[in-house]
Backbone as a printed PyTorch tensor [residue, N CA C, xyz], in Angstrom:
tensor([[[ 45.3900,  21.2230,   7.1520],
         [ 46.5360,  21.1130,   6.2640],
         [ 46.2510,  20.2540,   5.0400]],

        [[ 44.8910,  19.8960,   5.0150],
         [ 44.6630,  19.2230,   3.6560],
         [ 45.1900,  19.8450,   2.2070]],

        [[ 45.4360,  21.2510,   2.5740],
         [ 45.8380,  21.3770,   0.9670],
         [ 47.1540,  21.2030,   0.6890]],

        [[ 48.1580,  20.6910,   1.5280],
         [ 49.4130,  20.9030,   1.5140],
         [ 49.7090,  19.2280,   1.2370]],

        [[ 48.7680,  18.3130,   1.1530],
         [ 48.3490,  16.8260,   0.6490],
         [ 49.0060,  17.0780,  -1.0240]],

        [[ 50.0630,  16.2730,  -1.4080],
         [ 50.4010,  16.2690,  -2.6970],
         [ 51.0110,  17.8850,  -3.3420]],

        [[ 51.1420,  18.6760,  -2.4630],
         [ 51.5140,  19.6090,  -2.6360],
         [ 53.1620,  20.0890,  -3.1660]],

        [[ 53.3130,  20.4780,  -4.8520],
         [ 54.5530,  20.4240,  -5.0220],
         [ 55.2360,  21.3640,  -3.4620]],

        [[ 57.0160,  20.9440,  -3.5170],
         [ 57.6650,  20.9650,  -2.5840],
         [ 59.0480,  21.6250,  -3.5490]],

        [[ 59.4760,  22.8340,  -3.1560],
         [ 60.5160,  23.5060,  -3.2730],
         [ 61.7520,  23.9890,  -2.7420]],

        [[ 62.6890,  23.5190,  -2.8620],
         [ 63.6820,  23.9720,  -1.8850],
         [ 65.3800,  24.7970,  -2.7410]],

        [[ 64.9570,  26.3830,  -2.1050],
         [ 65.8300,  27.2360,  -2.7960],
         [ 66.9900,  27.4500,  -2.1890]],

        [[ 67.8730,  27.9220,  -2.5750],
         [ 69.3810,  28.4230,  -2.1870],
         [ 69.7710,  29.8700,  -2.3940]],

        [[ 69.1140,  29.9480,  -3.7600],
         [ 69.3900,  31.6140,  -3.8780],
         [ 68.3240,  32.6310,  -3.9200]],

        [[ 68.0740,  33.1520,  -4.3980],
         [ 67.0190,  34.1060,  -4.8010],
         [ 66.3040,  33.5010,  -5.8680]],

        [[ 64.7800,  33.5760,  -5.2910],
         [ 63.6690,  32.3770,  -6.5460],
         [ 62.6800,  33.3260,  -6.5520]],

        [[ 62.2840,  33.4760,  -7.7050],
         [ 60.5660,  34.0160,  -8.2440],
         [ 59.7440,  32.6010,  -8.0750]],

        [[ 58.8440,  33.0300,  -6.6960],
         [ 57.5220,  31.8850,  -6.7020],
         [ 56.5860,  31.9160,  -7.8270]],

        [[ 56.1720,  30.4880,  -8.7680],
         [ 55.4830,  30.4540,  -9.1190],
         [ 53.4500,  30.0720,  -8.7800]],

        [[ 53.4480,  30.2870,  -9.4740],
         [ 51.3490,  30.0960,  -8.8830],
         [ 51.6860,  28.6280,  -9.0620]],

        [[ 52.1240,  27.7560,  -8.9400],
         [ 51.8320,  26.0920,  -8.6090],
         [ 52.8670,  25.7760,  -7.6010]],

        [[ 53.7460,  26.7700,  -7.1490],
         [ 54.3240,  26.5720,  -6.1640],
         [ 53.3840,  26.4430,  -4.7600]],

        [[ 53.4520,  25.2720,  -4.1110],
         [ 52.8610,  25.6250,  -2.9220],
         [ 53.6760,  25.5600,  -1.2370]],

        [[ 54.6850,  24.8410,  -1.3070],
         [ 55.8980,  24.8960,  -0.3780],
         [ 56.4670,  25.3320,  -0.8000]],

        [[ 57.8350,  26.4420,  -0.1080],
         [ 59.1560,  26.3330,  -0.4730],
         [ 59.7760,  26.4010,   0.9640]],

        [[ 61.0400,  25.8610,   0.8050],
         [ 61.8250,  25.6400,   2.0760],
         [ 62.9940,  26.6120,   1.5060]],

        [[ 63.8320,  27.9200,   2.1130],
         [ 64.3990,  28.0220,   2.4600],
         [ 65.7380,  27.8660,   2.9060]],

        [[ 66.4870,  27.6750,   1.9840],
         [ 67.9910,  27.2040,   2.3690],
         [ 69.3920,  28.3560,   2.3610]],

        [[ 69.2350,  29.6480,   3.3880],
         [ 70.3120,  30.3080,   3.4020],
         [ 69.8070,  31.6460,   3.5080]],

        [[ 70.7100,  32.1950,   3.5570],
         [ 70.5320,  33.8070,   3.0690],
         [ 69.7230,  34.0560,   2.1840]],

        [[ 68.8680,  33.7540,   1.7960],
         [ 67.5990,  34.0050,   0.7080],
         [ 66.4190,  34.6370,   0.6450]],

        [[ 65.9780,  35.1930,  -0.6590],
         [ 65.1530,  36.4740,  -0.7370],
         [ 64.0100,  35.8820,  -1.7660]],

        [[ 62.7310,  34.9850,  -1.3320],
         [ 61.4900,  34.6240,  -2.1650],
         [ 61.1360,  35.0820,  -2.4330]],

        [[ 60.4920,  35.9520,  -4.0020],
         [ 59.4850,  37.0500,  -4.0890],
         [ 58.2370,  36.0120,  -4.7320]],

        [[ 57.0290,  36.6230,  -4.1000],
         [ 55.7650,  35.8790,  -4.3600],
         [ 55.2430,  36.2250,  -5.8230]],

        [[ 54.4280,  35.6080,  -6.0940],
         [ 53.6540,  36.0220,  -7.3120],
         [ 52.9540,  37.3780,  -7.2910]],

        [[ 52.6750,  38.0160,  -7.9290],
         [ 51.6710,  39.5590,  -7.8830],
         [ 50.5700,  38.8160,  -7.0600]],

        [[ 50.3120,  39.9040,  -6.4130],
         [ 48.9350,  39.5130,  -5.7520],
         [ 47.8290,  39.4320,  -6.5720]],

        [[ 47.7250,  40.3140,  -7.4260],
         [ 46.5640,  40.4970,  -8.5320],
         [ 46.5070,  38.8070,  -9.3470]],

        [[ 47.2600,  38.3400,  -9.3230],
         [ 47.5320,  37.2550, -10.2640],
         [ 47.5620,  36.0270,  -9.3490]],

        [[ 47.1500,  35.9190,  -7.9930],
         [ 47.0100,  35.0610,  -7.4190],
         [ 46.2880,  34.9180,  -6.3620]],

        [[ 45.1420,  35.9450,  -6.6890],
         [ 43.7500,  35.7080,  -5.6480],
         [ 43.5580,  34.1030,  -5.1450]],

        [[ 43.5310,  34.3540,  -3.5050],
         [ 43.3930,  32.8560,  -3.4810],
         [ 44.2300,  32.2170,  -3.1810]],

        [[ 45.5210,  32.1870,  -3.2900],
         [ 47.0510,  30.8540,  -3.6540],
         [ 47.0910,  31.4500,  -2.0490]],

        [[ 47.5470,  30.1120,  -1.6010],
         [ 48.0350,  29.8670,  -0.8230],
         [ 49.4420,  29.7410,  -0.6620]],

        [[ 50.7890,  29.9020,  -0.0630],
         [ 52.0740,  29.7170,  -0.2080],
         [ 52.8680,  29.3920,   0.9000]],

        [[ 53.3390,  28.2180,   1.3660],
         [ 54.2170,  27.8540,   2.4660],
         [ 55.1670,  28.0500,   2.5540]],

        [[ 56.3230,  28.8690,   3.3910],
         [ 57.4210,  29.1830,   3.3810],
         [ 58.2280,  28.9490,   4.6360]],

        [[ 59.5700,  27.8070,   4.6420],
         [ 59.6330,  27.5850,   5.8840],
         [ 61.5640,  27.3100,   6.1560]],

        [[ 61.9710,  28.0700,   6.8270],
         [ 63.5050,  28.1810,   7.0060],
         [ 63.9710,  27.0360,   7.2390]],

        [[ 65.1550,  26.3020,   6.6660],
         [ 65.3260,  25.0210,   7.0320],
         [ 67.3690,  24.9990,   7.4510]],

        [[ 67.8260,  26.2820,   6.9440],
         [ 69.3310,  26.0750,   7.4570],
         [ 69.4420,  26.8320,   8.7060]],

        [[ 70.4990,  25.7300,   9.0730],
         [ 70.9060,  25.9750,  10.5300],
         [ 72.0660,  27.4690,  10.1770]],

        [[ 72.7210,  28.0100,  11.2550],
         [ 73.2110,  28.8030,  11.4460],
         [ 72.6930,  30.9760,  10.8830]],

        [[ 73.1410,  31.5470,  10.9110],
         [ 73.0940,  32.6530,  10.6550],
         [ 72.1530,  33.4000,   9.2650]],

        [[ 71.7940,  34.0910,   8.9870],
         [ 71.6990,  34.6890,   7.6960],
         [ 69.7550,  35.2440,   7.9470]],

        [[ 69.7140,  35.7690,   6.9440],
         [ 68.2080,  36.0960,   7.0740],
         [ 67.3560,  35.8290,   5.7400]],

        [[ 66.1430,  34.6010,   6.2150],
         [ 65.2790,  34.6860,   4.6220],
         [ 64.3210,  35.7750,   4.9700]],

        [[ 63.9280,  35.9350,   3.3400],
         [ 63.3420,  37.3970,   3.2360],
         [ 61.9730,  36.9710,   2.3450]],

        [[ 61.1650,  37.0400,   2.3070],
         [ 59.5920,  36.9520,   1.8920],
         [ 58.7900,  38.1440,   0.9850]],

        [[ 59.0180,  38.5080,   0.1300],
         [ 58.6710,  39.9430,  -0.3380],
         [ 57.7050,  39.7590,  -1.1220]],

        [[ 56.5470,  40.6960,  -1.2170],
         [ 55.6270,  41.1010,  -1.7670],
         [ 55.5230,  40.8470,  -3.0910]],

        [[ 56.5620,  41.0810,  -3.8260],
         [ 56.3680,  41.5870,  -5.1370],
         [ 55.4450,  42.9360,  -5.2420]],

        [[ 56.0250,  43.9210,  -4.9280],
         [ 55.2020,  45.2300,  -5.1800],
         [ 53.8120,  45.3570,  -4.3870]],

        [[ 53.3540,  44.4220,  -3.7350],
         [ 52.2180,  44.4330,  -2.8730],
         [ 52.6490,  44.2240,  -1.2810]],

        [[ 52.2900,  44.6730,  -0.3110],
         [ 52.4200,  44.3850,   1.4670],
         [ 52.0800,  43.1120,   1.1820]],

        [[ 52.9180,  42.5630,   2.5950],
         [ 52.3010,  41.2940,   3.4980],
         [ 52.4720,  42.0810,   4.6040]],

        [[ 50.9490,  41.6350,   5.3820],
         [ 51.1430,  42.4400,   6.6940],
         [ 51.2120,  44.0060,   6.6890]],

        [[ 51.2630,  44.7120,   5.7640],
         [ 51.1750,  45.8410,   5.5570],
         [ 52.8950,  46.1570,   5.7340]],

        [[ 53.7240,  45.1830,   5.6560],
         [ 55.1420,  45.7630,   4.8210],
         [ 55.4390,  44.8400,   3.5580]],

        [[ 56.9610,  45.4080,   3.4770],
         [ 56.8870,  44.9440,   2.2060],
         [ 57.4100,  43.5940,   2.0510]],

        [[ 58.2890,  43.6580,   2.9960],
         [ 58.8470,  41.8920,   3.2310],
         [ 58.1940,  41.4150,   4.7110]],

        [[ 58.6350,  39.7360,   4.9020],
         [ 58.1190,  39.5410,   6.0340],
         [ 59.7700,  38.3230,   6.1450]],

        [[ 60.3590,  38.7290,   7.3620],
         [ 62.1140,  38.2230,   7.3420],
         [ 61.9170,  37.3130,   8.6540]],

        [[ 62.6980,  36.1870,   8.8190],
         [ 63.1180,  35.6030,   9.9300],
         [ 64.3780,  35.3100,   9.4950]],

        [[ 65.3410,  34.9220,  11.6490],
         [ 66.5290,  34.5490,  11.3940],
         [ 66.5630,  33.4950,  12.2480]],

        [[ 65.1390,  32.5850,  12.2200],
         [ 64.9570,  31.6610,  13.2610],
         [ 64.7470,  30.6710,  12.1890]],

        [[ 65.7470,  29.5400,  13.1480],
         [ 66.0330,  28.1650,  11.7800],
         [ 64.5850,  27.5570,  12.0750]],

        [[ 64.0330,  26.6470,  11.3780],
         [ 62.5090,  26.1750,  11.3780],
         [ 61.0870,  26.8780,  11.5960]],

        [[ 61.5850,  28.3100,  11.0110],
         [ 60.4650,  29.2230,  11.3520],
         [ 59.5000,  29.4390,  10.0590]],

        [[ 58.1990,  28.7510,   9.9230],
         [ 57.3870,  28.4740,   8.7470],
         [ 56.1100,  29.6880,   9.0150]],

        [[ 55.8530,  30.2080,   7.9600],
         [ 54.8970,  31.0130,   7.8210],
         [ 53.6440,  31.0510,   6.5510]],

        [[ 52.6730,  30.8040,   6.3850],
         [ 51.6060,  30.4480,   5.3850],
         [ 51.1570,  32.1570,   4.7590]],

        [[ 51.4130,  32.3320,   3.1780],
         [ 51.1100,  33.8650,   3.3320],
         [ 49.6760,  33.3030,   2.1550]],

        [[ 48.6800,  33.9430,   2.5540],
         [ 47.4350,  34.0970,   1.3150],
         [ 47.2170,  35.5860,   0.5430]],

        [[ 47.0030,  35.6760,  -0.8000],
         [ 46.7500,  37.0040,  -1.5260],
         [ 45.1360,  36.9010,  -1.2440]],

        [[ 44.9520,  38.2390,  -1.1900],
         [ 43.5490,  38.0840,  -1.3100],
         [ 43.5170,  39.1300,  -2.5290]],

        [[ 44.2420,  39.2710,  -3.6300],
         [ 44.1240,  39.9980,  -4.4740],
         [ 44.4780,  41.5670,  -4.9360]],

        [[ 44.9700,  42.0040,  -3.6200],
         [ 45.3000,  42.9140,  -3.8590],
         [ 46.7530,  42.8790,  -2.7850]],

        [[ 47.2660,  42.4680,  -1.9680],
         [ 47.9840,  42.1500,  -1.0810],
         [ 48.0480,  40.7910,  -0.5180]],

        [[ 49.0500,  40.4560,   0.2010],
         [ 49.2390,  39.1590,   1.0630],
         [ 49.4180,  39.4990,   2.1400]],

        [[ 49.0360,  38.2220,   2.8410],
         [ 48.1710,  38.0850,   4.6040],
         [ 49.1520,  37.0180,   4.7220]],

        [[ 50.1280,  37.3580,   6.2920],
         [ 50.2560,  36.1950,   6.5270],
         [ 49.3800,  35.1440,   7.4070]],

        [[ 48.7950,  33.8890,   7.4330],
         [ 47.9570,  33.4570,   8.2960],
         [ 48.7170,  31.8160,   8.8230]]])
């Protein structure tokens, strides 16, 4: 987890376009993150991690590229964190 050392820290409510210096975001609600193009972020690493209690579903989307070979990647589990990497043409979650 060394790279997550000094690592800006984000925390959304509504619907956010991740930027390439984003490296956390937390999750607050019914919310829909879309990542950077994959093409444009060979490499980036991105932390994404649910932090409200009760109901709703965050949503993780591609931006026009798979993670996992779909297009979003959703939980409705409160503290449920997932690390996605581009390798340039798509994102991996790992």
């Amino acid at each position: 987890l060394a790279y997550l050392i000094n690592a800006p820290v984000r925390t959304v409510t509504a619907a956010y376009q991740a930027v390439l210096t984003d490296a956390v975001i937390l999750i607050n609600g019914d919310v829909t993150v879309t990542l950077p193009t994959a093409a444009k972020a060979q490499g980036k690493r991105i932390t994404c991690k649910a932090i409200n209690a009760g109901g709703g579903t965050r949503t993780v989307s591609g931006n026009g590229a798979n993670i996992d070979g779909a297009a979003t990647w959703m939980t409705t589990t409160q503290y449920a964190v997932q690390d996605f990497v581009s390798n340039g043409t798509q994102w991996w979650t790992v």
